[in-house]
C-alpha positions as CSV (number, residue, x, y, z in Angstrom):
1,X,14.6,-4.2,55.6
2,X,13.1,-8.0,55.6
3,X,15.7,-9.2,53.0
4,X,19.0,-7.3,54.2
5,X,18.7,-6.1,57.6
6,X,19.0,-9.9,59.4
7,X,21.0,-10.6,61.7
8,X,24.3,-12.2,59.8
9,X,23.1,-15.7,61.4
10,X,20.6,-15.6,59.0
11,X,20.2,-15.5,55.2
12,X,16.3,-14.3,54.0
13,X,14.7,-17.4,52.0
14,X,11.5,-16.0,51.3
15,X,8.5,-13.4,52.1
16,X,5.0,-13.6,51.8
17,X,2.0,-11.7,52.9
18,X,0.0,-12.5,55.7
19,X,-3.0,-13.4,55.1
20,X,-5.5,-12.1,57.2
21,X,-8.7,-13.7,57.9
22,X,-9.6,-11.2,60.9
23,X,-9.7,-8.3,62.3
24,X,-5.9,-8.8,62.4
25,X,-2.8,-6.4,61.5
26,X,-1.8,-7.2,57.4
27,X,1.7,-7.6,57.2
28,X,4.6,-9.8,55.8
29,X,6.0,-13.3,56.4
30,X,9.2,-13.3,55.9
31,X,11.6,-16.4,56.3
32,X,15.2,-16.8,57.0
33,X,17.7,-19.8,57.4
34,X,19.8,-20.4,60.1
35,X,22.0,-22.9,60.9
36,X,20.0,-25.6,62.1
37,X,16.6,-24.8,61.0
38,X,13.8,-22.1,59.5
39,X,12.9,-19.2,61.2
40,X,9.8,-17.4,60.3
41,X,9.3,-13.5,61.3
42,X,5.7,-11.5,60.8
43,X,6.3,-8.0,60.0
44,X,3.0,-6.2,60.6
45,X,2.0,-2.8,58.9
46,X,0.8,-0.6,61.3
47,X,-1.1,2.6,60.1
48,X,-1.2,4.9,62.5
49,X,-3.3,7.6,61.2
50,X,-0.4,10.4,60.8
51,X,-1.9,11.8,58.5
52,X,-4.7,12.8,60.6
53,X,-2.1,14.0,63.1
54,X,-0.6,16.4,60.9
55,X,-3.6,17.9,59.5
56,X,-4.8,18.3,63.0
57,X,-1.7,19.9,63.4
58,X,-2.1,22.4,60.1
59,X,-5.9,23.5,61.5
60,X,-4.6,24.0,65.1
61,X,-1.7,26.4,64.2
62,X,-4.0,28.0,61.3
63,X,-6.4,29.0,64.3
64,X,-3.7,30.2,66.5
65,X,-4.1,27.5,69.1
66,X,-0.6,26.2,69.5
């Protein structure tokens, strides 16, 4: 997605991850050229527990409570 969905202003240089120091999101960032200058973009990876969600999902329906 980082390297071939830009918009067509824009040709990917480079991705990295982001480094995180924190209690911050882990991601990617990913730079593209344009026609004056750089432009950086962070992706950030997002876990949103869906796993948890569909097992929840599996014990409710097991026990008849959906």
């Amino acid at each position: 997605m980082a390297e071939v969905g830009a918009s067509s202003a824009f040709t990917y240089a480079s991705r990295e991850p982001s480094l995180s120091r924190d209690s911050r999101l882990t991601g990617l960032l990913v730079r593209y050229s344009g026609d004056s200058s750089e432009v950086k973009v962070e992706f950030l990876f997002l876990n949103m527990g869906q796993q948890r969600q569909k097992q929840a999902a599996k014990t409710a329906a097991r026990s008849n409570l959906c």
